[in-house]
C-alpha positions in Angstrom: -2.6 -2.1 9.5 -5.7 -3.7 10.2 -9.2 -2.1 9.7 -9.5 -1.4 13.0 -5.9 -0.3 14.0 -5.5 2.2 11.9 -2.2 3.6 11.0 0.0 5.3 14.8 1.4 8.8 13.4 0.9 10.8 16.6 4.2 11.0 18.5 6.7 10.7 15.7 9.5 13.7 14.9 7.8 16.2 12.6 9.1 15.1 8.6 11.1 12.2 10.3 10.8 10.7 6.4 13.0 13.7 5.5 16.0 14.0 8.3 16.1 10.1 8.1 17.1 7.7 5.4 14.6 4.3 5.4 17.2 1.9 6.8 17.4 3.8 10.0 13.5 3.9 10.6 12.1 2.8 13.5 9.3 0.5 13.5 6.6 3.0 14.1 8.3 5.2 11.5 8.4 2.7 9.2 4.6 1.8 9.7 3.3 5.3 9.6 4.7 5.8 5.9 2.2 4.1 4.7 -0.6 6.2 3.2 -3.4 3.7 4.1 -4.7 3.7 -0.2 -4.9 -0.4 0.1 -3.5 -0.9 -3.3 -0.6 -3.1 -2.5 -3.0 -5.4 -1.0 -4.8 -5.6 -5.1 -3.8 -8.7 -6.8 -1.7 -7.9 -9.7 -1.0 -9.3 -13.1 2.6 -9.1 -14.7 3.6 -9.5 -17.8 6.0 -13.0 -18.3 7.5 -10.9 -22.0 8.2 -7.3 -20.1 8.3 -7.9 -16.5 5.1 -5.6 -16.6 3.2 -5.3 -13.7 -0.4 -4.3 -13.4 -2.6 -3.9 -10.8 -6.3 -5.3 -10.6 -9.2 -4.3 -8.8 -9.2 -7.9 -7.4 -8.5 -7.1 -3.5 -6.8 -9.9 -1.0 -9.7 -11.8 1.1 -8.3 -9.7 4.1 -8.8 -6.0 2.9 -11.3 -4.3 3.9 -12.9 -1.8 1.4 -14.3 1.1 3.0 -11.0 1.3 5.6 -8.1 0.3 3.1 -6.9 -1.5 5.7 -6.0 -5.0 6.6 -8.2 -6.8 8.3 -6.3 -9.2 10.1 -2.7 -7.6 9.9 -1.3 -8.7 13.0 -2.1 -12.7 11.8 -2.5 -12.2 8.4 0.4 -14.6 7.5 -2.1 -17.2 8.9 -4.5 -16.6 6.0 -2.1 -15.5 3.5 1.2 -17.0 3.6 2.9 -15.1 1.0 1.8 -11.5 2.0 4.8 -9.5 1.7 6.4 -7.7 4.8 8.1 -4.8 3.0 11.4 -3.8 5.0 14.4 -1.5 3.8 16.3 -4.4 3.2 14.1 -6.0 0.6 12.3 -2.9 -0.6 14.8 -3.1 -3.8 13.5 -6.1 -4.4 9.9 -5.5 -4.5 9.8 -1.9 -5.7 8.9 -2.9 -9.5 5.8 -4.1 -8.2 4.7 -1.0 -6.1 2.1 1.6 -6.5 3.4 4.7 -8.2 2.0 6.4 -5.4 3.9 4.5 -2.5 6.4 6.6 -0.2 8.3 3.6 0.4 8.7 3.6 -3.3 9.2 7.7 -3.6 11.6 7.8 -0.7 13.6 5.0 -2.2 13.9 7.1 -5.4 14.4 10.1 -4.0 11.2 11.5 -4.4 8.9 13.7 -2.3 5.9 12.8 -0.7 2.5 14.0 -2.3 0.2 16.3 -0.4 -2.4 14.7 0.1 -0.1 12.0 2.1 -1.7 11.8 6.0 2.1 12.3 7.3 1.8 15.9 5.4 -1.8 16.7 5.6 -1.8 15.6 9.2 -6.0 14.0 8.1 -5.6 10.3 6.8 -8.8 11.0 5.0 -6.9 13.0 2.7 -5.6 9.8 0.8 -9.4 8.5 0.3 -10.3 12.6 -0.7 -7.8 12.6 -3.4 -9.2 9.6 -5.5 -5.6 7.5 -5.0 -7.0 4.9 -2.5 -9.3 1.7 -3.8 -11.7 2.7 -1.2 -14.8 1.4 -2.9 -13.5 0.1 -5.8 -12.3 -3.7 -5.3 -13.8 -6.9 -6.0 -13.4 -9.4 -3.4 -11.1 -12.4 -4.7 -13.1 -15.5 -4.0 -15.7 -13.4 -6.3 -13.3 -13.2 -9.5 -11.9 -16.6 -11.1 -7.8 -15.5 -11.5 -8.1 -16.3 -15.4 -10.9 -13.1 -15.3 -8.5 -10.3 -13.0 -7.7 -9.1 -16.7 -11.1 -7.7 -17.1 -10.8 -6.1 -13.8 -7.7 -3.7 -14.3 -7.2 -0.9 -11.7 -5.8 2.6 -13.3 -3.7 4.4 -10.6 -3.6 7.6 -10.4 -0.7 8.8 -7.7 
């Protein structure tokens, strides 16, 4: 979502995550799983021997670092082509790469979501409170050469 945006829970069944499975999510249902912590948009480092993958504190050019959000989400295909649109239909695909913390990624496996999640706290601060988004902690890439990102690994904490 971009910066301004901001992530559309109001109006949605109460624990719609829970009564539905993710391939029969509406869009706006889809959208509002997302916990707004930014780290997908980190560029990450994996590992060509074990398939690895780590995350960096090096953010895309489009996130913003106070909001967590994306600023240009609507268009940002225009500025970065190969930003993924993650769907139920190729979240098997991508869920190696995806914060421990994701729903898409618990839901997938099963797994509850964590309280401090805005769709169970109801506050999307909550996410920023509990120390899991990158709110203040990325480095713009066009400030990081790629052969440095290694320097600049991101511990998650879910």
């Amino acid at each position: 979502m971009s910066a301004e945006e901001g992530i559309k829970r109001s109006g949605l069944a109460p624990k719609f995550w829970e009564e539905k499975p993710l391939s029969k999510l509406s869009k706006a249902e889809w959208e509002a799983l997302c916990d707004g912590c930014g780290k997908c948009c980190l560029n990450k480092l994996e590992d060509e021997d074990t398939g690895e993958v780590a995350l960096t504190r090096v953010a895309c050019r489009l996130l913003d670092d106070d909001s967590c959000g994306c600023g240009q989400y609507k268009i940002r295909h225009q500025f970065v082509p190969e930003c993924i649109v993650l769907r139920p239909d190729n979240l098997a695909a991508h869920a190696y790469w995806l914060p421990r913390s994701c729903a898409y990624l618990l839901l997938w496996q099963g797994k509850p979501l964590y309280d401090w999640h805005p769709l169970i706290s109801g506050d999307p601060e909550t996410v920023h409170a509990a120390g899991v988004s990158v709110r203040g902690k990325t480095l713009p890439e066009f400030e990081v050469d790629e052969e440095y990102w290694e320097d600049h690994l991101f511990e998650e904490r879910a």
